[in-house]
C-alpha positions as CSV (number, residue, x, y, z in Angstrom):
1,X,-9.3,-53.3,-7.3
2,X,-8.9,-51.5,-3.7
3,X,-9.4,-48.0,-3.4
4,X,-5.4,-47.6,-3.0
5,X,-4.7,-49.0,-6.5
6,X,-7.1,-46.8,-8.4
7,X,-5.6,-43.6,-7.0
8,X,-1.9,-45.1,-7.2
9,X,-0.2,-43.1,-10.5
10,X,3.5,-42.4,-10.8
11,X,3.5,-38.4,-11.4
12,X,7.2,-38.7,-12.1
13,X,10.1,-36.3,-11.3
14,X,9.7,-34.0,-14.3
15,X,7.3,-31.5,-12.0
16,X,8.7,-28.2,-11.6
17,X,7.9,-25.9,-9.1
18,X,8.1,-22.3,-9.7
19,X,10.1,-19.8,-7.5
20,X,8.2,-17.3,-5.7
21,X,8.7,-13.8,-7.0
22,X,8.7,-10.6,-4.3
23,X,6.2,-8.3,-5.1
24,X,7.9,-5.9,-2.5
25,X,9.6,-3.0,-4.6
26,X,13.2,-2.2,-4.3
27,X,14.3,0.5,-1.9
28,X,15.3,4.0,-3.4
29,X,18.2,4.8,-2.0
30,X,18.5,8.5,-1.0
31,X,20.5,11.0,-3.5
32,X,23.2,12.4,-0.9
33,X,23.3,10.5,2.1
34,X,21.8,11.9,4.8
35,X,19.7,10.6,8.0
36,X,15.8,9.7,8.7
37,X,13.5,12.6,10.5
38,X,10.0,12.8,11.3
39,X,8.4,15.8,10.0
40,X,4.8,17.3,10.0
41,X,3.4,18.4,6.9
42,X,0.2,20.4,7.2
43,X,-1.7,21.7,4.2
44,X,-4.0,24.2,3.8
45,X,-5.0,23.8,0.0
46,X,-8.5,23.2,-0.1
47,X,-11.1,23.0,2.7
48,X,-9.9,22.7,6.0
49,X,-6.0,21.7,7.4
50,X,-4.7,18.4,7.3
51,X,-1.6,17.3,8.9
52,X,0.4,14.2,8.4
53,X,3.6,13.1,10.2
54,X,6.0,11.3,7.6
55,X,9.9,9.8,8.1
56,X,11.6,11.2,5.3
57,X,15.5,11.0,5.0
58,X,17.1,14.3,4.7
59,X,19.3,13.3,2.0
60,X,16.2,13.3,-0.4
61,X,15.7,15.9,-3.1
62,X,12.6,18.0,-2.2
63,X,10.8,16.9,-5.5
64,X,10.4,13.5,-4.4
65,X,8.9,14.4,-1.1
66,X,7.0,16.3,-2.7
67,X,5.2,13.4,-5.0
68,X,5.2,11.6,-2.1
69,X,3.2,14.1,-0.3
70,X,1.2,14.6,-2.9
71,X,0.1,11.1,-3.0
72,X,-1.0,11.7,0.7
73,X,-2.9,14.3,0.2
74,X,-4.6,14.1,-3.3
75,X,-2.5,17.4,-4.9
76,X,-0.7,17.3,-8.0
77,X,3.0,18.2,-6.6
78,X,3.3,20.8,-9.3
79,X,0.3,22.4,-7.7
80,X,2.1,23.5,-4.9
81,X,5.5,24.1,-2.8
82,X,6.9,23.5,0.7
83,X,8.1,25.6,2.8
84,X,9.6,25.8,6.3
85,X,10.7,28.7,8.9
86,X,9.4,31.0,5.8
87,X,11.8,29.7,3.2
88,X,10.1,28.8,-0.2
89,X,12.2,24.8,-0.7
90,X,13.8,24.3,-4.1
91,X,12.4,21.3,-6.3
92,X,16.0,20.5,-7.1
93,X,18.0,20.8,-4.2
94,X,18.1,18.1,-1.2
95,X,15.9,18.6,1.6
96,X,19.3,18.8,4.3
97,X,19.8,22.4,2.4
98,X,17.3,23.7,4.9
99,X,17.0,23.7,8.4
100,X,15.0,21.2,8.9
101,X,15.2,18.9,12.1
102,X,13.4,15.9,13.7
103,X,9.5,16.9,14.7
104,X,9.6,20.4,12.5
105,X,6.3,21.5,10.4
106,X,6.3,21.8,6.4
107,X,3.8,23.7,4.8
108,X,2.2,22.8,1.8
109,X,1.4,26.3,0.2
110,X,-0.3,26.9,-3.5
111,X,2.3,27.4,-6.1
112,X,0.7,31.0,-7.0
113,X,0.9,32.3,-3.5
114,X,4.7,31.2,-3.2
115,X,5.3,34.1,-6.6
116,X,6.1,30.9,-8.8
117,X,4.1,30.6,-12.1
């Protein structure tokens, strides 16, 4: 028996092979339209400022920026609000109901010193 004969086996045609899944989520697609802007949010909850540059589209409703910035930086996003050119933003509204353009800075500010509770 030669080396080629003891390996030779018929693994037949019945083999499946499985499709590959994506593990890449789905996009979310952005409530109202709207266009992508770069934005600097600095907070200063806690010890020291931080500041982070995101792409957000405007079109987004300003509750789920805020989990996404909350994820940044550590907070809870009832914990706190944002706020730009001194206007307290509105969990429920989109983030194009304020004016808001390409390189402007959000504030992160505590819930209790925005007069929420």
């Amino acid at each position: 028996m030669s080396f080629k004969d003891e390996f030779d086996e018929d693994l037949g045609d019945g083999i499946e092979v499985p499709v590959p899944v994506s593990k890449t989520p789905a996009g979310k697609t952005p409530t109202a339209g709207g266009s992508n802007i770069a934005l600097y949010f600095t907070s200063t909850i806690g010890p020291g400022e931080k500041k982070q540059k995101l792409t957000v589209n405007d079109g987004n409703a300003v509750s789920d920026i805020k989990r996404t910035i909350g994820n940044i930086f550590g907070l809870n996003p009832a914990d706190f609000h944002l706020s730009s050119g001194g206007v307290t933003m509105d969990d429920g509204s989109s983030l194009n109901n304020y004016s808001v353009s390409n390189g402007d800075e959000v504030l992160l500010i505590p819930a209790s010193t925005a007069g929420y509770e």
